[in-house]
C-alpha positions as CSV (number, residue, x, y, z in Angstrom):
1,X,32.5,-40.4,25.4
2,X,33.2,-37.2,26.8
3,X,36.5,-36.9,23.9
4,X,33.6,-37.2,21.5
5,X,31.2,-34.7,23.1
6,X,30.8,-32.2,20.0
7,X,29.4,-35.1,17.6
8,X,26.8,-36.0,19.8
9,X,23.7,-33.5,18.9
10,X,21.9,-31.2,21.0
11,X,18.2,-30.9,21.3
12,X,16.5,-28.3,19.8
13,X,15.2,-27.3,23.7
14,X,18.4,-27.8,25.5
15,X,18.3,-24.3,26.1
16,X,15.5,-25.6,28.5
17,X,18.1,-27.2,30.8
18,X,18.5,-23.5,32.1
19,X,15.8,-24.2,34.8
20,X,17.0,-27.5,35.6
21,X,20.4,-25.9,36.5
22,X,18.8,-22.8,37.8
23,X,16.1,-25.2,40.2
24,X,19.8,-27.3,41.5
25,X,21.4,-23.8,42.3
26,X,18.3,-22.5,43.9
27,X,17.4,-26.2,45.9
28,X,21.0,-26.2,47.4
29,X,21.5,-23.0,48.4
30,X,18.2,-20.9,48.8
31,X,17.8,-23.6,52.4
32,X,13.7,-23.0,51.1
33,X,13.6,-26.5,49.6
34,X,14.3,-29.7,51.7
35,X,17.1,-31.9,51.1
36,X,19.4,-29.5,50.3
37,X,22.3,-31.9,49.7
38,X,20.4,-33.6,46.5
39,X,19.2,-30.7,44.4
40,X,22.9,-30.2,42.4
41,X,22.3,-34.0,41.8
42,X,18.8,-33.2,40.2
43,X,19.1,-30.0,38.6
44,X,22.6,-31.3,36.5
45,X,21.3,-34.7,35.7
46,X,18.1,-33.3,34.1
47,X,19.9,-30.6,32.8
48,X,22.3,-32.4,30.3
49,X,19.3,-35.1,29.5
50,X,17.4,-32.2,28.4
51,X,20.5,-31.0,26.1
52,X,21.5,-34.2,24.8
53,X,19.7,-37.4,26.2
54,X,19.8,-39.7,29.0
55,X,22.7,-42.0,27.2
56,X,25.1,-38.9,27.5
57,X,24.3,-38.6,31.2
58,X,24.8,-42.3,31.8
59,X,28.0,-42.9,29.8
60,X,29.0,-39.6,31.4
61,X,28.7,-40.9,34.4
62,X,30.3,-44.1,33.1
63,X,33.8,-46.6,34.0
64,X,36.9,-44.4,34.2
65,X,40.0,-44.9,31.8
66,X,42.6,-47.0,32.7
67,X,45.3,-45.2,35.2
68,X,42.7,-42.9,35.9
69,X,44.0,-42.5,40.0
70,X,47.0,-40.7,38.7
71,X,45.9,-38.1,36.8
72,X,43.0,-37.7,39.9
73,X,45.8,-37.6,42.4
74,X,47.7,-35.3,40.1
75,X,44.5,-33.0,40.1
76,X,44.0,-32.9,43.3
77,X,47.9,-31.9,44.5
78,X,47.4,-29.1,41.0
79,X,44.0,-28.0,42.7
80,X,45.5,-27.3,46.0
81,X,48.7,-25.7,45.2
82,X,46.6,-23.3,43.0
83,X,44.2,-22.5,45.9
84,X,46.9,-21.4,48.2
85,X,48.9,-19.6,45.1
86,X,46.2,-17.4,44.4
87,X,45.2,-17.0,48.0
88,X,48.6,-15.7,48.9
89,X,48.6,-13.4,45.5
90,X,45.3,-11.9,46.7
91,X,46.7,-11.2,50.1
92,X,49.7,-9.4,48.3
93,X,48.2,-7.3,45.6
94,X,44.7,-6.4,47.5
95,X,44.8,-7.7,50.8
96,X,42.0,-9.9,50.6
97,X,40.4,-10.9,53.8
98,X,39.1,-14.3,53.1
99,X,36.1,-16.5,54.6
100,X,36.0,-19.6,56.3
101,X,33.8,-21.8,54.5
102,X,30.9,-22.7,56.5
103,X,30.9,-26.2,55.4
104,X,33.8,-26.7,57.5
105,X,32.2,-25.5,60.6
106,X,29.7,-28.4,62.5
107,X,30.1,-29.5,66.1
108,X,27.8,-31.7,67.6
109,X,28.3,-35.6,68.0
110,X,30.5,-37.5,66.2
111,X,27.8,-39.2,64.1
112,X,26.2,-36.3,63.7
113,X,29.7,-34.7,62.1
114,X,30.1,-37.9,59.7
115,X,26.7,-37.7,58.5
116,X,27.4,-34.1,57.5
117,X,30.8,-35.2,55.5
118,X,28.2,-37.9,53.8
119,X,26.1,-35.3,52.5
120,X,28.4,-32.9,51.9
121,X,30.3,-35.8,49.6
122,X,26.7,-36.5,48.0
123,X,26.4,-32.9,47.3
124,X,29.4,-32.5,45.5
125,X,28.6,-34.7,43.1
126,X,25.6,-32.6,41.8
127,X,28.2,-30.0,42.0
128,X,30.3,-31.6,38.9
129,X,27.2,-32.0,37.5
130,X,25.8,-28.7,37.7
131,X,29.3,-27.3,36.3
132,X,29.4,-30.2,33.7
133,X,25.3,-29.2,32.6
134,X,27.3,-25.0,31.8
135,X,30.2,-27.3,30.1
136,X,29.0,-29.8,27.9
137,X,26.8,-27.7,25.7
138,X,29.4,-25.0,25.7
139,X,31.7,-26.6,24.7
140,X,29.8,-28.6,22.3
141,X,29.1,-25.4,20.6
142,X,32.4,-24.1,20.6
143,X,34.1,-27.1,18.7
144,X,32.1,-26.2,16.1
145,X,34.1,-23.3,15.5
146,X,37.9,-24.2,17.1
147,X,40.0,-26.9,17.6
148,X,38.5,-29.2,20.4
149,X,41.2,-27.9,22.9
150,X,40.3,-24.7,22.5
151,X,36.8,-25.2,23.3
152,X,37.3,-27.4,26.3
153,X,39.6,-24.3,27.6
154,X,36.9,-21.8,27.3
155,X,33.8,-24.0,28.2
156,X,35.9,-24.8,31.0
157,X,36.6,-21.5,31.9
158,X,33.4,-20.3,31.9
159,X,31.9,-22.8,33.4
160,X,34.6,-22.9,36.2
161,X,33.7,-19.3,37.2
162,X,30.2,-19.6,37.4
163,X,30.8,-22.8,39.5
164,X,32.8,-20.1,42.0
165,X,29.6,-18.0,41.7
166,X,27.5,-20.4,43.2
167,X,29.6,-20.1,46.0
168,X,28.9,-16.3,47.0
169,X,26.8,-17.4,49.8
170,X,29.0,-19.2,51.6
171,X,31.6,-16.6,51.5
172,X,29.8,-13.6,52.2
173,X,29.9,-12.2,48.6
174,X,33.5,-12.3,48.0
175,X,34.3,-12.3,44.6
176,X,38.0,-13.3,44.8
177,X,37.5,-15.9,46.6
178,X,35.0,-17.5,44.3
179,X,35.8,-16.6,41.1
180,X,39.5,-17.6,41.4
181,X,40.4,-19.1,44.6
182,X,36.9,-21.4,44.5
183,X,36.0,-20.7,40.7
184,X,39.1,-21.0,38.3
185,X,41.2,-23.2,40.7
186,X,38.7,-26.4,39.8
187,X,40.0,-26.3,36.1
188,X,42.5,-29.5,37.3
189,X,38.8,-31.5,37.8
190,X,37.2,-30.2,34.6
191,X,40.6,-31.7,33.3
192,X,40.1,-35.2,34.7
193,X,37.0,-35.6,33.5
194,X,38.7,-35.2,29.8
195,X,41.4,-37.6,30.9
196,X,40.0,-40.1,32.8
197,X,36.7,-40.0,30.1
198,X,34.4,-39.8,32.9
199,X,33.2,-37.5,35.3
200,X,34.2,-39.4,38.2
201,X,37.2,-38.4,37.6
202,X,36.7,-34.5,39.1
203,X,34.0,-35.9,41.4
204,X,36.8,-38.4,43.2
205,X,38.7,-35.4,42.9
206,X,36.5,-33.1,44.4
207,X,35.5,-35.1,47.5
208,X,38.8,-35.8,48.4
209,X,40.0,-32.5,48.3
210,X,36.8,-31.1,50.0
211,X,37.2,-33.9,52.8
212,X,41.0,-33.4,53.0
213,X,40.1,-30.0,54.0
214,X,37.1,-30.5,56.4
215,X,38.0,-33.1,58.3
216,X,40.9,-31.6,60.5
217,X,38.5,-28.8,60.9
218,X,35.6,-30.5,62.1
219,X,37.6,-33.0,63.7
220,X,40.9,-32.2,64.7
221,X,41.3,-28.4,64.9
């Protein structure tokens, strides 16, 4: 579904689905609204319904392609030699200090730790969404004009960045960090959502490289 994303029609309100994805951002992160850990989930799902309809959210949302692990392992591996590439480049060229994300920091019982890694998994997957909600119509507008790749490569782009925007909170406001250490080095999950023709492909992703990451820290270290 998602190879065929440009033939499927917007509504004439999608522009609408700014609030949704404005009232997931703002639910997450503002810590005003309860349940922190669902709003990404809320604000992306009713986002893309209100630009397309609830059968593009669902077949989003659908059975992976066959082999799908492999290009998810591949993304994850691509996702985390980027991170550290661009960390060490923004070390080099303007000795970036860079944050510790908070996510990562939780003592307490063991239980207590777990439950966090449950939420924090649950969260991420209204994180795709929210990113796929910027996406989808982008892009869907864009391969109007250019060759599908091309649009999937900007939409992407775009929608990568602001995905590392979200994240100024959590690192004090440091661009770097989320625009291209955060931000553009997700553009292997965007991809495996196009490969594997679901996005469950960059959410798998996503949670296993959060997770890889966290759990020596709140366990281990």
């Amino acid at each position: 579904m998602l190879n065929n994303l440009e033939k499927t029609p917007l509504r004439p309100y999608w522009y609408l689905s700014v609030l949704f994805i404005a009232l997931g951002v703002y639910g997450s992160l503002s810590g005003v609204l309860p349940l922190t850990w669902i709003w990404f989930i809320v604000g992306g799902a009713l986002a893309i319904v209100t630009q397309f309809n609830f059968e593009t959210l669902k077949v989003s949302m659908g059975k992976m392609e066959k082999g799908s692990w492999k290009i998810i392992f591949w993304s994850i591996i691509l996702t985390f030699i980027t991170s550290f590439a661009t960390m060490a480049l923004g070390n080099l060229l303007f000795h970036t200090g860079f944050v510790e994300n908070s996510n990562a920091v939780h003592t307490g019982p063991i239980l207590a730790r777990i439950q966090h890694l449950v939420l924090l998994s649950i969260s991420l997957i209204g994180e795709e969404l929210i990113t796929a909600s910027v996406a989808f119509p982008l892009y869907h507008l864009l391969a109007k004009k250019m060759s599908s790749k091309q649009a999937w490569i900007i939409a992407g782009l775009i929608s990568a960045i602001l995905f590392g925007l979200m994240h100024l909170k959590i690192y004090h406001g440091n661009l770097y960090q989320c625009i291209v250490v955060i931000g553009l080095t997700r553009l292997p999950f965007n991809y495996a959502w196009r490969k594997t023709n679901s996005l469950w492909g960059g959410i798998i992703g996503h949670i296993i490289y959060d997770l890889v990451i966290f759990i020596p820290a709140m366990f281990i270290v």
